[in-house]
C-alpha positions in Angstrom: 0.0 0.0 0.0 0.9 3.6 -0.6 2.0 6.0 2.8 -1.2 7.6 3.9 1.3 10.9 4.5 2.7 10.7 1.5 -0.2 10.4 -0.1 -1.9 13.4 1.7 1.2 15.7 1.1 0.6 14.7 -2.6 -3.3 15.8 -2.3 -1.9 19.0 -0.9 0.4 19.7 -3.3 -2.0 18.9 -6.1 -4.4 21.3 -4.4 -2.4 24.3 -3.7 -1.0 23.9 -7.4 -4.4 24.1 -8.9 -5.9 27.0 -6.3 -2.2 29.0 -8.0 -3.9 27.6 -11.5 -7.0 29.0 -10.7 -5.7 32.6 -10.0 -7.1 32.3 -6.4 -3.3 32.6 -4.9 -1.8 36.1 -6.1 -0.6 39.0 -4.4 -0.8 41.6 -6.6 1.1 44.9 -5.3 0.3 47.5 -8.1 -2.0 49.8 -6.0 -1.6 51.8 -2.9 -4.3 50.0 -1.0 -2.4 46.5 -1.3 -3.0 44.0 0.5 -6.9 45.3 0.7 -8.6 45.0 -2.6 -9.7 48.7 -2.6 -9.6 51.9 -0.4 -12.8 51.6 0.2 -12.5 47.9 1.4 -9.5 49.2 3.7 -11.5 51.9 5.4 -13.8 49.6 5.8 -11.6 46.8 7.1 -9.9 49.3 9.9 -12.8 50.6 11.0 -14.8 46.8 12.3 -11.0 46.3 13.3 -11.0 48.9 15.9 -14.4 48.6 16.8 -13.6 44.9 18.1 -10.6 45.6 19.6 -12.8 47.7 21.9 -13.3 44.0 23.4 -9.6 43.7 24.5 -10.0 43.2 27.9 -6.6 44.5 29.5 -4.6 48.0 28.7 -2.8 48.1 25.8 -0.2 49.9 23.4 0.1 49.9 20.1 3.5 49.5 18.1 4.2 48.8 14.6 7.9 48.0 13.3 9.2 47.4 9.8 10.6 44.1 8.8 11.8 43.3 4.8 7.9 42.0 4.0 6.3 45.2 5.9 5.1 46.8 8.9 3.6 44.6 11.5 1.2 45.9 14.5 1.6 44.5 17.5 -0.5 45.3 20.7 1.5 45.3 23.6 0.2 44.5 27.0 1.0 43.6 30.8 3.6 45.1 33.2 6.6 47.0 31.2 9.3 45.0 33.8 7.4 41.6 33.7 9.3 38.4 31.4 8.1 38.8 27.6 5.6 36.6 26.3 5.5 36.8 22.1 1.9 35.6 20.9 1.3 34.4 17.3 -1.6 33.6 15.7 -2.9 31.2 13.8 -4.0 31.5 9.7 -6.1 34.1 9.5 -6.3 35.2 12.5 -5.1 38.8 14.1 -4.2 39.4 17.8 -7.2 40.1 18.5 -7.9 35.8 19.0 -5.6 36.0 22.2 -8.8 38.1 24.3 -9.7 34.9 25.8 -6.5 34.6 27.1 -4.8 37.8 27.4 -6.2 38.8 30.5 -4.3 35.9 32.9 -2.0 36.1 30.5 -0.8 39.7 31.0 -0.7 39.6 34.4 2.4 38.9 34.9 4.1 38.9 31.5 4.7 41.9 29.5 2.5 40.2 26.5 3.1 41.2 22.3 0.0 40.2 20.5 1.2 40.1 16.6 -1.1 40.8 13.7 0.8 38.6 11.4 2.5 40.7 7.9 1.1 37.9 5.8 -2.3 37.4 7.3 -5.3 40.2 8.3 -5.2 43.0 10.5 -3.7 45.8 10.9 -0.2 44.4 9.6 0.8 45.6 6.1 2.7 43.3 3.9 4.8 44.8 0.8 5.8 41.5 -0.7 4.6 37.6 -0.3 5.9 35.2 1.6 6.8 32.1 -0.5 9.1 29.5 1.6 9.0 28.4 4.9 12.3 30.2 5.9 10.8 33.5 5.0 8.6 32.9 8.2 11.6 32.7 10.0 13.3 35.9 9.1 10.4 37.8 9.1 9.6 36.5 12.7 13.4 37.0 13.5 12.9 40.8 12.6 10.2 41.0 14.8 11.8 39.7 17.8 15.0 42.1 17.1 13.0 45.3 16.6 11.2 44.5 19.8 15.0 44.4 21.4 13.9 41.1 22.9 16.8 39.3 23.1 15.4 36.4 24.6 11.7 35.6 25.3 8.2 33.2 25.5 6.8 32.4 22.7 3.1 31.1 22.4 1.0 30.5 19.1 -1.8 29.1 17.4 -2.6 26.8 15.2 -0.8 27.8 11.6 1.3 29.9 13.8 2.8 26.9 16.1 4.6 25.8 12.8 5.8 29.3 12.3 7.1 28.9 16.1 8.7 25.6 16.1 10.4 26.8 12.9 11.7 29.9 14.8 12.7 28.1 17.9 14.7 25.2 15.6 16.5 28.1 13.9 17.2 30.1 16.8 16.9 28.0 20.0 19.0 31.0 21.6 16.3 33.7 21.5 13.2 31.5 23.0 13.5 30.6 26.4 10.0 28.7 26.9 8.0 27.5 23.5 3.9 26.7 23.7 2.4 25.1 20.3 -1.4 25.1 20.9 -3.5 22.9 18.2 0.0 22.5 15.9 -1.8 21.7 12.9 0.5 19.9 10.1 3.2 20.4 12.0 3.5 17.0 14.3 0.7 14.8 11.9 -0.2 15.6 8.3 -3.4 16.2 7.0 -5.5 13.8 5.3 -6.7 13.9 1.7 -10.4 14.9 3.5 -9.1 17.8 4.9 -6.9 18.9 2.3 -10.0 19.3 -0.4 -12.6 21.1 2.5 -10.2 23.3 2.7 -9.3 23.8 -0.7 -12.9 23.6 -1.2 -13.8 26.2 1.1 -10.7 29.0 -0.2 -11.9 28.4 -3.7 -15.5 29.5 -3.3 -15.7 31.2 0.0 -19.7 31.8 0.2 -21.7 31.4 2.9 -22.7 27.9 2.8 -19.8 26.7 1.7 -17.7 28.7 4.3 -20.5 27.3 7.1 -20.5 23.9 6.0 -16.4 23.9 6.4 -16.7 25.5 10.2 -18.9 23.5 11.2 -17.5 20.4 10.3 -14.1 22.0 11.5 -16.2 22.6 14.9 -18.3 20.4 15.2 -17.9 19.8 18.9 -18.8 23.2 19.5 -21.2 23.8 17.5 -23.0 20.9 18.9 -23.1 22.2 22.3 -25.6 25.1 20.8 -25.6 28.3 23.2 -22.6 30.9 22.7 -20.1 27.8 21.8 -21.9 27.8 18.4 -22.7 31.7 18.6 -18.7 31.9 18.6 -18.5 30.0 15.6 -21.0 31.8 13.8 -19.1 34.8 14.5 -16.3 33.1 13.6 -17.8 32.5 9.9 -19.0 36.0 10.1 -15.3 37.4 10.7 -13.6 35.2 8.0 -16.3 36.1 5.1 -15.6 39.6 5.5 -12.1 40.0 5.6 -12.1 38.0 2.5 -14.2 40.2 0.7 -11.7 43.2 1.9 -8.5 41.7 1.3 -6.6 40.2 -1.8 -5.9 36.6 -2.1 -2.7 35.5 -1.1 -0.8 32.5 -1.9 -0.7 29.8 1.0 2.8 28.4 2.1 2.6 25.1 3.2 3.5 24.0 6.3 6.5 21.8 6.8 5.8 18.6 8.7 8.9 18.6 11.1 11.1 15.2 11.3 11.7 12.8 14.4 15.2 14.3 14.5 13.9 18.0 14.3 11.8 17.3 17.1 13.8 15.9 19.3 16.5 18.9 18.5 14.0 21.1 19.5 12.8 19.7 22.8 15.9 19.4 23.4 17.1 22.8 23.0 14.0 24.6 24.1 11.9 23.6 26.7 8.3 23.3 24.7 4.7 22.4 25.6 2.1 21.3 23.0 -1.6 21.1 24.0 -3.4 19.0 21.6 -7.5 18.8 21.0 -8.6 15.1 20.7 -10.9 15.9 17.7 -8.9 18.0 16.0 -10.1 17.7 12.0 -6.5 18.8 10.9 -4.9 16.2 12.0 -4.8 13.2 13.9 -4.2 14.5 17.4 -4.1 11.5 19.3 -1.2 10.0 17.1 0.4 13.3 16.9 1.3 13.3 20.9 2.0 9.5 20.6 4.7 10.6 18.2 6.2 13.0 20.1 6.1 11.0 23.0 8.5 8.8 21.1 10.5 10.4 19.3 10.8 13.4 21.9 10.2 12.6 25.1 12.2 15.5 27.0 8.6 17.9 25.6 5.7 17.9 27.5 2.6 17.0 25.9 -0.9 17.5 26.9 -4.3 16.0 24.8 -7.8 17.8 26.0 -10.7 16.0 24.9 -13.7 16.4 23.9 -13.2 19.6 21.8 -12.1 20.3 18.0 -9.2 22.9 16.7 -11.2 26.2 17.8 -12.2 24.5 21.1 -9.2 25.8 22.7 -10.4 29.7 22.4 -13.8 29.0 22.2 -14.2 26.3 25.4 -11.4 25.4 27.0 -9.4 29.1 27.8 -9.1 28.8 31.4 -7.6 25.9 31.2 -5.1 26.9 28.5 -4.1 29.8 30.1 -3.9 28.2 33.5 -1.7 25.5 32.2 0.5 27.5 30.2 1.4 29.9 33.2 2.2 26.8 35.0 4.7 25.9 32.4 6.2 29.4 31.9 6.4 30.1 35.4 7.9 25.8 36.7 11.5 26.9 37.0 12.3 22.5 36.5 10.9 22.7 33.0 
């Protein structure tokens, strides 16, 4: 029989190659407005921007510093003396996806919510990203325009790949690594999952887009109430900023050998929290591998809940257990 993986990385590959075909992937930079697909669409993009950051629940400060793919925005919270805590989020997703957390997390950490430069929000890329490493540098940039010489580093998601990159490149700069729902990263997808998403980026209506969340969510979305309220929103968020913002091409992300994670967990001590019914990969077999392969990392598997479930149920508990881990001086 042929490898499941390798036979999913082949799906993806065959997908990505024909969104590219299909014109769906571009970044074109020839007007002022770039990356939004209009003036109009940017005004209009700022404007819900700010009004939901009104829900940030914590002080705040706003900083933006250049990097070689643009400007990114980063809102700054917690006591200016307190250890730095870096925050990236997940595929698109802004910094405004830490408010469940930010409050705890803020407390005692002087906390740097990034809007990603390749992603939405107030971020403004001036050219693509197109390889893996250009995550790295641009991240790298970041981190050295902040002057953090050394710091936490928590993320998301599409954004725990981006971390576990950084941290394998430069071990030296992260003291303490968290990789919440690492999607791709540990496990691959399957061929399912490749063409709902696919499906979903290629015609991004309503019922498409709703169909794809709430399979994607489907543990929270069966609980009714605000859990599927928060998804709703969720759908509600995403339709929008695609209708304000050029298409840009996906990078893949890199499914990291044994050998790099071992390096890693090695080198930095990490935490990954996993969601049992994650649809992005196969969470349970993704901790068993890293259990194997790298046992010095501590693992944690929460079940009952899908990718979003972390933000959307299980907060508290994410927050609680990643300030135990920041703050355990034998880790």
């Amino acid at each position: 029989m042929r490898n499941p993986a390798a036979m999913a990385w082949m799906a993806l590959l065959v997908a990505c190659g024909v969104t590219i075909l299909l014109g769906t992937g571009g970044d074109s930079m020839s007007a002022t407005y770039y990356p939004h697909r209009s003036l109009e669409a940017r005004e209009q993009y700022y404007a819900h921007y700010d009004e939901q950051a009104q829900r940030w629940p914590v002080e705040y400060q706003e900083q933006t510093v250049d990097t070689s793919f643009g400007s990114t925005f980063i809102r700054v919270s917690g006591p200016e003396d307190a250890p730095p805590l870096v925050l990236v989020p997940g595929d698109t997703d802004t910094s405004l996806s830490w408010i469940p957390f930010i409050e705890e997390l803020s407390a005692n950490h002087r906390t740097f919510a990034i809007d990603h430069v390749y992603d939405y929000g107030r971020s403004v890329r001036t050219r693509p990203m197109k390889r893996p490493e250009d995550f790295v540098t641009w991240l790298d940039e970041v981190l050295i325009s902040l002057g953090l010489e050394r710091t936490d580093l928590m993320s998301y998601s599409y954004g725990s790949w981006q971390a576990s990159m950084y941290a394998l490149a430069h071990p030296e700069r992260i003291r303490k690594l968290i990789l919440i729902a690492p999607a791709a990263t540990v496990e691959p997808p399957s061929i399912y999952v490749v063409l709902r998403a696919v499906l979903q980026d290629l015609f991004p209506t309503r019922s498409i887009m709703t169909s794809y969340m709430y399979w994607l969510c489907e543990d929270e979305v069966r609980l009714g109430g605000q859990s599927k309220a928060t998804v709703d929103q969720l759908i509600d968020e995403l339709l929008f900023s695609r209708k304000c913002y050029v298409r840009r091409r996906f990078v893949m992300p890199t499914n990291l050998s044994d050998e790099e994670w071992a390096a890693l967990a090695l080198a930095v001590p990490t935490l990954c929290i996993a969601a049992e019914n994650d649809k992005t990969h196969n969470a349970p077999r993704a901790i068993e591998r890293l259990i194997k392969v790298a046992p010095a990392l501590e693992t944690e598997m929460v079940e009952g809940i899908g990718h979003q479930g972390f933000a959307i149920l299980k907060a508290d508990w994410v927050t609680e257990r990643a300030l135990r881990f920041l703050e355990d001086t034998d880790s």
